[in-house]
C-alpha positions in Angstrom: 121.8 56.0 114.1 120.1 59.3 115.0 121.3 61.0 112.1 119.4 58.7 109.7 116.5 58.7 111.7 116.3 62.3 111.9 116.7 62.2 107.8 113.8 59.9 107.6 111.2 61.5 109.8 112.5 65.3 107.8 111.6 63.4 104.7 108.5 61.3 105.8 107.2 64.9 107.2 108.0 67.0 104.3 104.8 65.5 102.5 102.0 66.1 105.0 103.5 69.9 105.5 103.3 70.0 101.8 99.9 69.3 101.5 99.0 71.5 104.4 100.5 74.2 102.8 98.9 74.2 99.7 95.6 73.9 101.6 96.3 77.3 103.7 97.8 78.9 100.5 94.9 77.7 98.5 91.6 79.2 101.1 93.7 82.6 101.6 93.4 82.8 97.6 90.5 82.3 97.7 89.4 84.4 100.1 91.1 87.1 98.5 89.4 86.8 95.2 85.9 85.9 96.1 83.6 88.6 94.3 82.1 89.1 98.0 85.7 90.4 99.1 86.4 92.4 96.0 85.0 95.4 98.0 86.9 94.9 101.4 90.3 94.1 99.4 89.6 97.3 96.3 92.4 99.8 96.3 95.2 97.6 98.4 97.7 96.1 96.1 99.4 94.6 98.7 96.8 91.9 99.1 96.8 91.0 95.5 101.1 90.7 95.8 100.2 88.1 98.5 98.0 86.4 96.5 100.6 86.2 94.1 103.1 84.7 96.8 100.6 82.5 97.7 100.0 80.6 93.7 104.0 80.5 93.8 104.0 78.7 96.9 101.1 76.1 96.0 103.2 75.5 92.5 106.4 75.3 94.9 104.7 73.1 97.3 103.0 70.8 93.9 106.4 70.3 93.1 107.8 69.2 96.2 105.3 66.2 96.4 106.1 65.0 93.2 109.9 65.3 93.8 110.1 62.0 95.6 110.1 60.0 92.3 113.4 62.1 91.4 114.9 62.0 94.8 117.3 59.6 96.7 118.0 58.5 100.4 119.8 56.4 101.2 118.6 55.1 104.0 115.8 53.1 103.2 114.8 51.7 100.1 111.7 53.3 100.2 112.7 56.6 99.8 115.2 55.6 96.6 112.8 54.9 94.3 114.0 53.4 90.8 111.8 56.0 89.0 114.5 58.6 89.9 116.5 56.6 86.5 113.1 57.1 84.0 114.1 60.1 81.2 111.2 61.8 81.8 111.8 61.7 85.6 115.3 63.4 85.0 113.9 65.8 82.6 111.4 66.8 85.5 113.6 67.4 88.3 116.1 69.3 86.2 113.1 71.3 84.7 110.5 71.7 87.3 112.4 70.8 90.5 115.6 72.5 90.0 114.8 75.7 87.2 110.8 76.0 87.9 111.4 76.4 91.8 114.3 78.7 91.6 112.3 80.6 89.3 109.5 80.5 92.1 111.8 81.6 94.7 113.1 84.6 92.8 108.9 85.6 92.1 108.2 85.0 95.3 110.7 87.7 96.5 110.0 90.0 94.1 106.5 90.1 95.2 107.5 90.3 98.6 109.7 93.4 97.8 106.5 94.6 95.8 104.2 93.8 99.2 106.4 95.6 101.3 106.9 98.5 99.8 103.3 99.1 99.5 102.7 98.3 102.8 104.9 101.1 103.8 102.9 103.3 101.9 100.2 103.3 103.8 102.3 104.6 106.9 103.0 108.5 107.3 102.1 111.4 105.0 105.8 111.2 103.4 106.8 107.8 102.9 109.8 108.4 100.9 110.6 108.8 97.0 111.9 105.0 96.3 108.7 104.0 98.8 106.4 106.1 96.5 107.8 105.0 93.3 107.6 101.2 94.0 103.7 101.9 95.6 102.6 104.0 92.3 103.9 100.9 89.7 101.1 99.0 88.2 101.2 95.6 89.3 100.6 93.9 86.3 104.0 95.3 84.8 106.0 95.2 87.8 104.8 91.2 88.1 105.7 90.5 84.0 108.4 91.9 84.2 110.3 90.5 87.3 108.9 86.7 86.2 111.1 87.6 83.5 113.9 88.4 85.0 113.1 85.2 87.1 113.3 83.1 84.4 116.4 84.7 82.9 117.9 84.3 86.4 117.1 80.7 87.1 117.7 79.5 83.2 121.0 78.8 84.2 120.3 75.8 86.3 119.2 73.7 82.8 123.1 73.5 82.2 124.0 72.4 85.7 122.7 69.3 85.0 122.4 66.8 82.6 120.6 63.6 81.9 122.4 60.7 82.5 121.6 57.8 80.0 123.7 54.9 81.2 126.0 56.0 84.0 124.7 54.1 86.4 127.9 54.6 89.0 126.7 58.4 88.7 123.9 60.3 90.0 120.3 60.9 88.2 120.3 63.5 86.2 124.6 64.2 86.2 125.4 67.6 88.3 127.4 69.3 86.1 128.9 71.8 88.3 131.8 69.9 89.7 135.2 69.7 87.9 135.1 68.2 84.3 137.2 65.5 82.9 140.6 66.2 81.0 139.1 65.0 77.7 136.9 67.7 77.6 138.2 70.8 75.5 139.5 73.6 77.9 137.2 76.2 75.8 133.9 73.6 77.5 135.9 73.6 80.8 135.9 77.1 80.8 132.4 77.9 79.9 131.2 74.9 82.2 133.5 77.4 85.2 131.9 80.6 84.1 128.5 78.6 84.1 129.1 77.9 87.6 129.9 80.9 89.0 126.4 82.1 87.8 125.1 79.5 89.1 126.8 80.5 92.5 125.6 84.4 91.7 121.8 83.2 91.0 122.0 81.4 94.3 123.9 84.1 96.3 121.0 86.8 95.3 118.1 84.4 95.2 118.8 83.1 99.5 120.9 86.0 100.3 120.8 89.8 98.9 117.0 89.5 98.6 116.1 88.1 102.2 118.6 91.1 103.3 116.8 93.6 101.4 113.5 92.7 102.0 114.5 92.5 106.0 115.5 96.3 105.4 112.8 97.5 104.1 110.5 95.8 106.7 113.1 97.8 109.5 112.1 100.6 107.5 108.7 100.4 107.6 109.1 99.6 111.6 110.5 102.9 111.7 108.2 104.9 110.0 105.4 103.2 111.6 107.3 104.6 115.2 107.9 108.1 113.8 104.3 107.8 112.7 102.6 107.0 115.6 104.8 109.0 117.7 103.7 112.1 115.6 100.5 111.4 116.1 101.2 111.1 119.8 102.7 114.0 120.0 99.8 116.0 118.2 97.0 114.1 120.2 98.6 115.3 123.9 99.7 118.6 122.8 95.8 119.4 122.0 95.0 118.5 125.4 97.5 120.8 127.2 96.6 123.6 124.8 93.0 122.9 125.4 93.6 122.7 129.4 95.7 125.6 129.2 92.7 127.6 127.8 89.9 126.0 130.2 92.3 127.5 133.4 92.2 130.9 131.7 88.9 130.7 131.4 88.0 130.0 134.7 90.7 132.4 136.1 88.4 134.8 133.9 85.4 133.6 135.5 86.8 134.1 139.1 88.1 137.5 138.4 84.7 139.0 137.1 83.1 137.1 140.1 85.6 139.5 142.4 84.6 142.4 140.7 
């Protein structure tokens, strides 16, 4: 059917994307930090927040490549590979695949939030306290500090999954956020709920909250950049009428005493 075709072509394609990607992301890096670009780049921290956003990306995109051992479709044989059952192949894809990339995603829009706001910086003579605040943190903290918060966020997706040893009517590795059986103690049931819902939380901020935050500050900066330039509109034509004004009295001067 279509369906399936489409599913094939999306997955056949995501590998060539892939390794365009890392390509792009790997020249503008190194564009960036090539000594004979140091001076052109010097005093912009925004550049070094996209470099940033461009290592998570490659590391996102290195990931993806290798996710075919650990993935399934149904639809042809080739895309189900029988590695997905190897231990170590679980133990990636719950590690690297599923905590490592959510980890990635969260960095990469912290950055983002870090670019933007310094972007906005540059724009106007009073860009705003929160603006100023964010622009005048040094980078090294601000980065340290929300990978940590990263990891802390995206830990939580080691216990939504787990390693499944001999299942084989079950998936590889065991998603754990589904409903539990009624052996299991209602304490685990519990915690296994309350370990969803995080889950759910992580998610909801990681694809949602940030993307609409990050959208509002860039509508900020829009804004600034039309009170900005409208400013300097303003400024640049009022000159020129005061300075017309003044030539016509001038001359009306100059006629006068000609009179005389």
């Amino acid at each position: 059917t279509l369906n399936k075709w489409v599913q094939i072509v999306s997955t056949l394609l995501t590998y060539p994307i892939a390794i365009f990607g890392i390509s792009t992301n790997l020249i503008f890096v190194f564009l960036i930090t090539r000594k004979s670009n140091q001076d052109i780049f010097k005093g912009f921290k925004q550049y070094n927040y996209l470099v940033v956003i461009s290592i998570c990306n490659i590391i996102i995109l290195v990931i993806t490549i290798f996710s075919w051992m650990s993935e399934c479709n149904n639809t042809i044989k080739l895309l189900c590979p029988e590695t997905r059952k190897n231990i170590l192949v679980q133990f990636y894809k719950i590690i690297f695949k599923e905590t490592l990339n959510f980890a990635l995603q969260f960095m990469i829009q912290f950055a983002y939030m870090g670019f933007a706001f310094n972007r906005a910086s540059l724009i106007g003579k009073d860009p705003g306290k929160l603006v100023k605040l964010f622009s005048d943190l040094s980078m090294v903290k601000y980065i340290l500090s929300s990978g940590f918060i990263s990891c802390l966020l995206s830990v939580i997706k080691i216990f939504s999954y787990k390693v499944n040893y001999d299942r084989s009517d079950d998936e590889y590795p065991i998603n754990q956020d589904g409903s539990v059986s009624n052996s299991v103690l209602f304490s685990l049931r519990i915690l296994r709920r309350v370990l969803g819902t995080i889950n759910s939380t992580t998610d909801f901020l990681n694809h949602l909250v940030f993307v609409l935050l990050n959208l509002s500050i860039d509508i900020y900066m829009l804004v600034q950049l039309k009170r900005t330039l409208k400013e300097k509109a303003s400024k640049m034509f009022g000159d020129k009428k005061g300075e017309g004004i003044l030539t016509a009295n001038k001359d009306d001067e100059k006629k006068s005493k000609m009179k005389k």
